[in-house]
TIBA-824980 format. One record per atom (N, C-alpha, C): y, x, z. Coordinates in steps of 0.001 Angstrom, whole numbers, plus 500000, padded with zeros to 6 digits. Atoms other than C-alpha are relative to their C-alpha. Example, Ala and Ser with C-alpha at 12.3 -4.5 7.8 and 13.67 -1.06 7.14 Angstrom:
<sites>
498810500890500000
495500512300507800
501200500900500000
498810499180499940
498940513670507140
501090499230500730
</sites>
This chain:
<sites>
499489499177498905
383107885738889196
498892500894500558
500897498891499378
379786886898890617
499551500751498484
500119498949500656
379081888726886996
501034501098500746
498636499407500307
382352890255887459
499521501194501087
500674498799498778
381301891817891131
499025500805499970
500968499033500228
377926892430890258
500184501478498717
499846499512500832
379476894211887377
500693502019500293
499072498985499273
381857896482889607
499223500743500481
500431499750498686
379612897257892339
498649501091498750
500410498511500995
377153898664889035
500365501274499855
498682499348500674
380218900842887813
499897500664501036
499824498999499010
380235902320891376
498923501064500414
500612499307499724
377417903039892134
499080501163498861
500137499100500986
376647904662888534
500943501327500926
499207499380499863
379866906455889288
499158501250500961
500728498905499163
377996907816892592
499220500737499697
500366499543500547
375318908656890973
499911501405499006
499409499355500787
377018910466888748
500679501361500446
499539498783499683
379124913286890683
499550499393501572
500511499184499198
377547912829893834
500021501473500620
499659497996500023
377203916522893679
500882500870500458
499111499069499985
380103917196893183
501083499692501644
499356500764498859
381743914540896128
499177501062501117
500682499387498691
379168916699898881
500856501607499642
499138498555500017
380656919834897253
501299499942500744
498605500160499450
384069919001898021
499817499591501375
499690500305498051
383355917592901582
499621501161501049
500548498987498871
381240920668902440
501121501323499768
499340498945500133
383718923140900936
501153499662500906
498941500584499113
386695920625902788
499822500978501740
500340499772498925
384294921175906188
500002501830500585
499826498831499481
383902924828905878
501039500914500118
498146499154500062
387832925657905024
500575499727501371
498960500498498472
388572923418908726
499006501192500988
500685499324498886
385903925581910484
500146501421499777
499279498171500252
387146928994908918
501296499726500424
498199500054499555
391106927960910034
499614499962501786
500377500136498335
389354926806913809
499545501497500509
500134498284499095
387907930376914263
500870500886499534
498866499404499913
390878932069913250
500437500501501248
499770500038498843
391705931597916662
499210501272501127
500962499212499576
388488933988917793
499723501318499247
500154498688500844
389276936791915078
501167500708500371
498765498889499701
391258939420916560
500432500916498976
498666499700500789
394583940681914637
499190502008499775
500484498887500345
393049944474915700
498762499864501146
501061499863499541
390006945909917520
499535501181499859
500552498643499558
388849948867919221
498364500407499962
500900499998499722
385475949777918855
498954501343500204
500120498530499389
383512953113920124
499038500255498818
500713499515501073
381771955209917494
498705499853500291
501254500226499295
378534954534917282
499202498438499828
500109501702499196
378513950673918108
500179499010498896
499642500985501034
378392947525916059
500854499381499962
499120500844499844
381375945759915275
500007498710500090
500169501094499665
381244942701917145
501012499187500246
499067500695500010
383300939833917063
499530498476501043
501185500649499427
380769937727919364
498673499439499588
500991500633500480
377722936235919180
499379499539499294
500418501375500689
378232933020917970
500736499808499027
498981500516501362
380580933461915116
498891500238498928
500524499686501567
378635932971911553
500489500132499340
499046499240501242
380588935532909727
499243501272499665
500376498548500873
380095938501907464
501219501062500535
498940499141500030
382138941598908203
499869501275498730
499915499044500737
382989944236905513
501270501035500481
499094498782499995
384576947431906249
500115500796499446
498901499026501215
387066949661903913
500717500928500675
499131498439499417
388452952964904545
501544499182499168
498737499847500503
391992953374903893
500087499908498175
499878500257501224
391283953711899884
499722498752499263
500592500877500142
389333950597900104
498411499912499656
501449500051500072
385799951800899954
499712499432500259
501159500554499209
382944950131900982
499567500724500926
501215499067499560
382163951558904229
498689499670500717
501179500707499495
379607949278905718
500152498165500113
500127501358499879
378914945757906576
499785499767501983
500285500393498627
379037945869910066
499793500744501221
500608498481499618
377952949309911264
501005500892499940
499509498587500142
379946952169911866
499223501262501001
499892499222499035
377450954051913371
499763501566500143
499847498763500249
377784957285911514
501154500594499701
498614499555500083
381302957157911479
501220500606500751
499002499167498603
384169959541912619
501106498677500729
498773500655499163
386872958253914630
501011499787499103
498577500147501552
389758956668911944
499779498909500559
499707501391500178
391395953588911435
499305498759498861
500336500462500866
389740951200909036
500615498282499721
499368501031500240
390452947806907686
498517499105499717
501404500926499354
387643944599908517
500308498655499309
499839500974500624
387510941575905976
498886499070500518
501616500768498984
385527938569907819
499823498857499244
500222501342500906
384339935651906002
499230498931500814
501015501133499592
382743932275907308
498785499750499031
500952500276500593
379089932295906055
499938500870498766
499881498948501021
379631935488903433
501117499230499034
499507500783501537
381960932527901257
501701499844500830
498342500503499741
385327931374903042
500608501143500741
499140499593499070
387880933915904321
500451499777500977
499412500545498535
389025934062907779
500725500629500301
498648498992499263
391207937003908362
499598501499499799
500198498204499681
391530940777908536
500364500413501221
499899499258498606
390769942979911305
500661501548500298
500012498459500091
392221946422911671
499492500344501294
501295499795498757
389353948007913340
500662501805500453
499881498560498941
390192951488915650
498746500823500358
500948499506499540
387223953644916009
500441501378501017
499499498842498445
387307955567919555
498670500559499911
501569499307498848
385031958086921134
499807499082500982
500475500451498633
383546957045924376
501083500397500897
499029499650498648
386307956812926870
499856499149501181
499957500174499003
386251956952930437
500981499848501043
498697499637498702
388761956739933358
499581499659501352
500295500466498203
388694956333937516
500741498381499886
498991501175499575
389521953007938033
501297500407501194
499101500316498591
392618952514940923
499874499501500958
500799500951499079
392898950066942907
501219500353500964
499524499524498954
395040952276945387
501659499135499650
498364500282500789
399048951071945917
500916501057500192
499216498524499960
401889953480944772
501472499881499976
498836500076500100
405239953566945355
501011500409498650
499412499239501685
407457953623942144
501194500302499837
498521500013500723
410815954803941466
500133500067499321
499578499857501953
412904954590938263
501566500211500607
498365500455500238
416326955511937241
499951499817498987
499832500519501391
417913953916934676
500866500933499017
499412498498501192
419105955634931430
501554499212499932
498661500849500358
422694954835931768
500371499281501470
499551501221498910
424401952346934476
499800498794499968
500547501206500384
422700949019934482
501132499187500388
498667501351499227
425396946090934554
498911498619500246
500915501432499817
423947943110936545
500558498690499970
498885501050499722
426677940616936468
501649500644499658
498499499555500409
430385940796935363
500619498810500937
499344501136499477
432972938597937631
501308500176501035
499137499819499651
435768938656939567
500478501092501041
499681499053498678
437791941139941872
501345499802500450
498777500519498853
440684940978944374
500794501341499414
499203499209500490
443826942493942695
500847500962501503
498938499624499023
446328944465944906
500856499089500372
499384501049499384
448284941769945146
499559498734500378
500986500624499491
445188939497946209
499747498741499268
500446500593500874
445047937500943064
498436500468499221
501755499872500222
441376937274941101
499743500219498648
500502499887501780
440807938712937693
498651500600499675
501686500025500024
437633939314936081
500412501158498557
499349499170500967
438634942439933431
498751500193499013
501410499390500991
434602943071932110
499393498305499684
500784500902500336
434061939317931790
500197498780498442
500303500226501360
433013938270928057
500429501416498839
500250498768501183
433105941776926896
498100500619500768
501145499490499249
430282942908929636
499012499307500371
500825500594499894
426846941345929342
498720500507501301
501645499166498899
423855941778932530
499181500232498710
500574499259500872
421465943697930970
500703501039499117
499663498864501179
423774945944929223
500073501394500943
500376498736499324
423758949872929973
501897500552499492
498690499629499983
426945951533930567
499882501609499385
500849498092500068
425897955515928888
501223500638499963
499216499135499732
429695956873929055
501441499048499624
498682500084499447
433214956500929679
501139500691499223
499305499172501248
435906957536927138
499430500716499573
501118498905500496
433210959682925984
499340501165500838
500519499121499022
432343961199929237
498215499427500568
501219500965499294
428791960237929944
499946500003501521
500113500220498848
427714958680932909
498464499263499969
501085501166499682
424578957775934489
499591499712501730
499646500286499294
425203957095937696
501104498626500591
499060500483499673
427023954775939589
501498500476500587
499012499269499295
429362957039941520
500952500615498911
499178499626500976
430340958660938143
500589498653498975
499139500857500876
431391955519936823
501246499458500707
498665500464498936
433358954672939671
501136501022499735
499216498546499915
435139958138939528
500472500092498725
499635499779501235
435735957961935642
501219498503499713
499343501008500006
437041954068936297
501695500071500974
499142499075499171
439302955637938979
501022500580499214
498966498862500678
440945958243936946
500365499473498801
499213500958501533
441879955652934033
501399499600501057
499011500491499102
444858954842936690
500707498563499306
499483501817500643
444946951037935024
500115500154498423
500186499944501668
444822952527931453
498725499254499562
501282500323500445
442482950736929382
498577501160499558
501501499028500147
438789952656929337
499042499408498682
500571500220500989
436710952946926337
498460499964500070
501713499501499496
432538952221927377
499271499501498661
501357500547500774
429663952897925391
498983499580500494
501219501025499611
427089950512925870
498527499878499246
501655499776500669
423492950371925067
499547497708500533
499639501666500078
423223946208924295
498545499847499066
500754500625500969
419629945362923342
499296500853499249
500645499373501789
418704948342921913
501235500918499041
498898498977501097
422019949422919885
500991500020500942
498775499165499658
424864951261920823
500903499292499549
498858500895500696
428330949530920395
501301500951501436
499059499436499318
431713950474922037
500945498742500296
499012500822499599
433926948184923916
501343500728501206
498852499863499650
437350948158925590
500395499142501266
499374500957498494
438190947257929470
500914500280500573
498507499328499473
441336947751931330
499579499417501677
499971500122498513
440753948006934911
501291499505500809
498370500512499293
442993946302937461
500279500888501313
499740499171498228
444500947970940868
499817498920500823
500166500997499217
442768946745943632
500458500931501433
499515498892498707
444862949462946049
499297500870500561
500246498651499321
444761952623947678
499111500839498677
500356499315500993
444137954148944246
498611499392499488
501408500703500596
440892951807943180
500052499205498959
499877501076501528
440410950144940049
498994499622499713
501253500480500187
437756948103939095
499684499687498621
500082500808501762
436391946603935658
499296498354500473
500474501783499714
434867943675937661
498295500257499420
501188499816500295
431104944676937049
499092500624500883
500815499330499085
428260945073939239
499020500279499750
500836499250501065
425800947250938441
499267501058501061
501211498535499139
422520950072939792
499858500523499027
500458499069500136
421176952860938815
498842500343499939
500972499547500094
418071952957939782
499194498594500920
500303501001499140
415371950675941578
498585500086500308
501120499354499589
412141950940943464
499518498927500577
501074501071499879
408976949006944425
498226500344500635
501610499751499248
405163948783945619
499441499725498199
500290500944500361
402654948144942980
498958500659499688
500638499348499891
399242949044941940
499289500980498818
501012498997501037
397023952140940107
499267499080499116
500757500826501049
395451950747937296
498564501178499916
501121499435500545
393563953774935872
500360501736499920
499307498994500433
393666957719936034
498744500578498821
500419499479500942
392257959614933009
499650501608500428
500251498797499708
390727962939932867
500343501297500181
498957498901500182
393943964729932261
500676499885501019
498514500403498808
395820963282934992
500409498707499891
499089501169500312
396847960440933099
500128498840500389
500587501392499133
397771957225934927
500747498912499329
498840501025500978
398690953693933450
500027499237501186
500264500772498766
399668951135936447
500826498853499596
499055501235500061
401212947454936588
499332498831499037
500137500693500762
400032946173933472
500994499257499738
498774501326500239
403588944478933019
500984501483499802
498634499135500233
407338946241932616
500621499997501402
499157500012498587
409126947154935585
500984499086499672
498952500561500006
412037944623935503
500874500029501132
498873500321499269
415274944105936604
499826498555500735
499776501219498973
415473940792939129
500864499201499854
498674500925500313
418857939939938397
500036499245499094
499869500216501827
418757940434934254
498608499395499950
500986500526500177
415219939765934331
499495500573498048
500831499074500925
414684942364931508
499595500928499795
501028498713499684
412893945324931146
500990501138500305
499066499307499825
414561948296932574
499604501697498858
499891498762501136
415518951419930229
500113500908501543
500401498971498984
414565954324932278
500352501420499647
499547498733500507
415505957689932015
499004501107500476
500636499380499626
413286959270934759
499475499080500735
500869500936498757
410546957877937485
499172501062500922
500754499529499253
408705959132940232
498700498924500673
501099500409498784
405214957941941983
500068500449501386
500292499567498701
404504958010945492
499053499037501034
501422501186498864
401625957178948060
501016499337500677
499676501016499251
402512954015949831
499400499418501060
500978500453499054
401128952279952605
500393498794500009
499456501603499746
401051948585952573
499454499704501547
499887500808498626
402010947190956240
499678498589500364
500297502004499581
401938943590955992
499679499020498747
500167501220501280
400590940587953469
500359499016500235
499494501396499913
402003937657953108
499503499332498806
501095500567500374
399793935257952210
500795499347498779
499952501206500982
399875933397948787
499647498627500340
500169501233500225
400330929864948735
500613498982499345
498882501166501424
401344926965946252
501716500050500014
498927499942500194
404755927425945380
500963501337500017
499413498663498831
404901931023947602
498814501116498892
501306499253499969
403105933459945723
500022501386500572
500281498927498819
403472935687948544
499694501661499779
499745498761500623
403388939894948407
499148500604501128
500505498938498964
402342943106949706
501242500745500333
498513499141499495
404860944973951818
499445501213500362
500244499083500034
404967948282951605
500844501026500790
499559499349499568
405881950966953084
499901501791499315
499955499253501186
407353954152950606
500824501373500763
499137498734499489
408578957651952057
500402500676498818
499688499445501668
410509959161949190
500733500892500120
499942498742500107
410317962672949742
498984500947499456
500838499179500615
408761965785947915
498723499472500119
501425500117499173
405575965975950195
498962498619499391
500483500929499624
404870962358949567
499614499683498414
499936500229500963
405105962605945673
498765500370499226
501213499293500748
402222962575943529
499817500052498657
499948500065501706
403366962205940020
501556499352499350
498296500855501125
405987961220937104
499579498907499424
500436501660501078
406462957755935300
501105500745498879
499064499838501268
407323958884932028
500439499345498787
499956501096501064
407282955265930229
499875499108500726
499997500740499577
408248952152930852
499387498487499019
499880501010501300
406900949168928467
499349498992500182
500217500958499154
405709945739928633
498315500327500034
501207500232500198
402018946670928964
499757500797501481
500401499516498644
402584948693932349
501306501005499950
498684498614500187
404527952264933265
498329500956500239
500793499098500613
402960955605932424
500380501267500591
499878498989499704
402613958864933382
499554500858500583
501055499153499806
401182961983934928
499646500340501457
500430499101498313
399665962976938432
499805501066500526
500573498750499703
399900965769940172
499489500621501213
501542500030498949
397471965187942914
499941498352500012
500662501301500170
394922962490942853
500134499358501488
499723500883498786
395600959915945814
498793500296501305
501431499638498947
392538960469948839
498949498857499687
500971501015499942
391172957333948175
498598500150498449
501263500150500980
389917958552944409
499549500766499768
500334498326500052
388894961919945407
498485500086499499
501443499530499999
385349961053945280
499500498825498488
499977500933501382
385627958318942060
499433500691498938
500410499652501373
383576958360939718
500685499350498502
499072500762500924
385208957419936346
498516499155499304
501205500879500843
383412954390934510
500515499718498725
500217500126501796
383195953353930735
501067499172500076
499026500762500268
386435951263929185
499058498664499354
500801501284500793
384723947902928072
501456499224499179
499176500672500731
386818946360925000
500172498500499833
499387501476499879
388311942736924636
498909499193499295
501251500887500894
385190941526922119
498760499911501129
501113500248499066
382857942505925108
500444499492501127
499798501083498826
384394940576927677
499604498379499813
500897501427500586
382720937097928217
500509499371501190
499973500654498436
383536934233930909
498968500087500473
501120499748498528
381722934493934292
500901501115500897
499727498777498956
381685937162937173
500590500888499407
499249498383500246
383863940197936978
500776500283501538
499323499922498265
385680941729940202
501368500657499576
498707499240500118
388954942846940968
499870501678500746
500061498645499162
388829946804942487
501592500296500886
498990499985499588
391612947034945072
499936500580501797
500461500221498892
392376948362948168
501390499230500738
499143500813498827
394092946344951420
499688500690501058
500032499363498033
394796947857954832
499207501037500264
500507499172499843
393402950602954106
498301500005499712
501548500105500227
389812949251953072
500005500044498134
500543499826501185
388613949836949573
498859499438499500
501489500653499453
386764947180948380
499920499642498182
500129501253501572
385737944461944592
499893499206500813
499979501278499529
386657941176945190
499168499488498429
500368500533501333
384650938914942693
501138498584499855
499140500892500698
386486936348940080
499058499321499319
500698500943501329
385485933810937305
500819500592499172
499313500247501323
386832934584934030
499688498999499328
499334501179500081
388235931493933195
499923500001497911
499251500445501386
389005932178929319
500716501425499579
499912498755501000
389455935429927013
500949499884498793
499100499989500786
392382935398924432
500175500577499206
499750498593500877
392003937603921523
501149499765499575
499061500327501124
395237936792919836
501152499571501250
499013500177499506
397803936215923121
501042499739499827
498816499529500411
401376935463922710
500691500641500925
499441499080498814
402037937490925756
498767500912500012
500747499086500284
399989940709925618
499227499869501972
500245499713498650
399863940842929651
499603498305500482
501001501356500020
398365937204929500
498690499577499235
501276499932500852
394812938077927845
499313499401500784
501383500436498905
392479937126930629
500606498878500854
499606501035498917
393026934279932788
498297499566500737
501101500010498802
390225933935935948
501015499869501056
499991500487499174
390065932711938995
499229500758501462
501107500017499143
389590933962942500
498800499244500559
501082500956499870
386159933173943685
499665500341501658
500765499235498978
385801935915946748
500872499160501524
499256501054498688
386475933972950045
500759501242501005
499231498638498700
387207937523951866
501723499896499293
499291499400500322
389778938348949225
501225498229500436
499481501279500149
391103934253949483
500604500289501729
499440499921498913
391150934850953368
501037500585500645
499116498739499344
393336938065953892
501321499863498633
498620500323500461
396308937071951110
499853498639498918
500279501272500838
395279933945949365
499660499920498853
500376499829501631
394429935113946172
500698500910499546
499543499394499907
396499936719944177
501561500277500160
498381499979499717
400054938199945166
500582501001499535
499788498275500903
402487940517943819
499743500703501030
500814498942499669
401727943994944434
499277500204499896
501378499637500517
398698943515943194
499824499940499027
499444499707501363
400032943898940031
499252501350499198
500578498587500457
397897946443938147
498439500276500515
500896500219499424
394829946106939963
498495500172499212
500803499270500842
391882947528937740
499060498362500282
500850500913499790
389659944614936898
498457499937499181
501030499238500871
385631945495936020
499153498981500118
501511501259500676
382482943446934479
499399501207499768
501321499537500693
379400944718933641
500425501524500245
500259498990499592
379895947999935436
501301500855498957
498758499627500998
383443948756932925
501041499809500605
498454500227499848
386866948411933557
500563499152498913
499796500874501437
388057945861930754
501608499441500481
498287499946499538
391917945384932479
500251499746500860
499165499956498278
394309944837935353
500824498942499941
499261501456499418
396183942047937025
500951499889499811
498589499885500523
399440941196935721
500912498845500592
499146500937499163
400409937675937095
499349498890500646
500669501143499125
399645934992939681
500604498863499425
499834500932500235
399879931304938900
500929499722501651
499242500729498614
402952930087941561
499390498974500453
500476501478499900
401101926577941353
498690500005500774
502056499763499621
397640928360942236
499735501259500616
500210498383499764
397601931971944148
498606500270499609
501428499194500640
393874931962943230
499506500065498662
499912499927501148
394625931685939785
500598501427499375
498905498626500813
396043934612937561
499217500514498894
500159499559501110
396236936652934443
499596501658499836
500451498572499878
395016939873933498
500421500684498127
499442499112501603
396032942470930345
498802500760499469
501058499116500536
393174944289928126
500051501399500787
500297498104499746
392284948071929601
500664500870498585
499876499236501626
392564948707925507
501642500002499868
498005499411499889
396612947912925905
500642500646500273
499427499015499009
397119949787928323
499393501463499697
500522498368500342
395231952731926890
500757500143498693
498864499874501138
397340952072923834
499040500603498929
</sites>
């Protein structure tokens, strides 16, 4: 019996002996395939980077980068810094040997903008008649039918009326009207596509007919400047205007800006995450620009006078999502009329988000800004947020659980 063991325990350790080699190969090639899949996580999908500049992916990653034009040249290893402005394509490897991902790299000029900070009053109308609810109505004879309900979804857009468009509410009333209980034929905008459905209004007397659907037009708000550009151009919100009811993004047709004055704060606190109240005069005089886009990364559009507060603004450098690092950064904002940076922590950097307007997550740190609304609250939605003397993005949402918590969106999204 003990031959037998001593016999085995030979046999093995020959064996070891033997591919050794090859057993460390396989564990180190095993080790470096789990630590090329773990930084996956830290290799951004794309990436902006200014002509000139090295393409950095941080620090501490030990990778190779190779960059290919569009034909697939070779155009450097790391360097673009004799290169024009184009799109290129960025192959990264762990240690020059294991693949990790491709980058499509963006080469920019040097761009600048004014930060914000200021708050602006926003209107929108919607493209079409927004339906917010479908449900019952009081017949003429004071029974309860519901005529738009399971053909008419919230969120859907009402764009015309037997083929009469409408974008208004008043003209839908007036087109629902003059069906005198005939069934009406609406095209609808559902998601995106066009479809046609069939409602028959009921008489609810004195010549009124309803379809049983309640529904705006248009809808208005506080919220803040993000960034204006050298043309005029302003991006603000960092988020989508939404509907409240539907709770989805609103299709817009036209928008207006306008200076605002915020009156009162109501403080953030756990559960409350509290606002800025504003105050919006929405006439000519008071107007200082168009929103000519609505999408989830903010709303868009042009100025045509700069606010008082950024008369004397200097514009600063865009800092991209690879050069943002946790630590200090401030928020730029003003309150009650003061114009101030509150400082933050950045908490945690996200190249790869599954919400675009959830890249940054930090923490108030500034006890002023903690004292006068608790951190952060809406309306301060958009809120230009700068490191290292840049602008690198704006405030998009507060933690309900935490007002001195919240999220922030790249500058580079929002510059599109």
């Amino acid at each position: 019996m003990d031959r037998d063991i001593r016999a085995e325990k030979k046999d093995v350790l020959h064996f070891y002996r033997t591919y050794r080699g090859r057993i460390f190969g396989i564990y180190l090639l095993g080790l470096l395939g789990f630590a090329g899949l773990s930084l996956r996580d830290y290799i951004p999908e794309t990436l902006s980077v200014q002509k000139g500049t090295e393409v950095s992916l941080g620090h501490f990653l030990p990778v190779t980068k190779t960059v290919k034009s569009g034909d697939g040249t070779v155009e450097s290893f790391g360097m673009l810094s004799t290169k024009e402005c184009g799109t290129y394509e960025m192959e990264v490897r762990l240690l020059g040997i294991i693949p990790i991902g491709d980058v499509t790299v963006h080469i920019v000029d040097d761009t600048q903008v004014i930060p914000g900070g200021v708050p602006i009053g926003i209107y929108v109308h919607t493209d079409g008649v927004l339906v917010v609810d479908a449900g019952d109505v009081e017949t003429e004879s004071g029974s309860q039918k519901s005529p738009a309900r399971h053909i008419l979804k919230a969120g859907d857009y009402i764009l015309a009326v037997n083929g009469q468009p409408v974008s208004e509410k008043e003209e839908l009333i007036r087109q629902v009207n003059a069906s005198g209980g005939e069934a009406v034929v609406l095209t609808v905008s559902r998601e995106g596509e066009q479809m046609e459905c069939e409602v028959t209004p009921v008489n609810c007397g004195n010549g009124q007919y309803r379809i049983g659907a309640w529904v705006r037009d248009d809808m208005a708000g506080i919220g803040t400047l993000t960034y204006v550009d050298a043309e005029g151009n302003f991006g603000a919100l960092g988020h989508s205007i939404s509907d409240t009811d539907t709770e989805s993004q609103v299709d817009m047709s036209e928008g207006k800006a306008y200076l605002a004055e915020v009156v009162r704060i109501v403080r953030g606190e756990k559960g409350n995450p509290g606002e800025l109240v504003g105050q919006i005069q929405y006439y000519a005089g008071n107007e200082i620009g168009v929103i000519e886009e609505n999408n989830e990364e903010g709303i868009y559009g042009t100025l045509s006078s700069l606010p008082e507060e950024l008369q004397d603004m200097q514009p600063v450098p865009v800092g991209y999502k690879q050069e943002i690092k946790s630590g200090a950064a401030q928020i730029f904002v003003e309150l009650d009329g003061e114009f101030a940076s509150y400082d933050i922590e950045i908490d945690q950097v996200d190249l790869n988000p599954s919400e675009t307007n959830k890249s940054i997550r930090f923490r108030v740190t500034d006890q002023n800004l903690i004292d006068r609304t608790g951190g952060i609250i809406q309306g301060l939605s958009g809120a230009p947020i700068l490191q290292d003397g840049k602008i690198i993005g704006a405030v998009t949402h507060v933690f309900v659980s935490d007002p001195q918590e919240g999220y922030g969106i790249f500058i580079e999204d929002m510059l599109g």
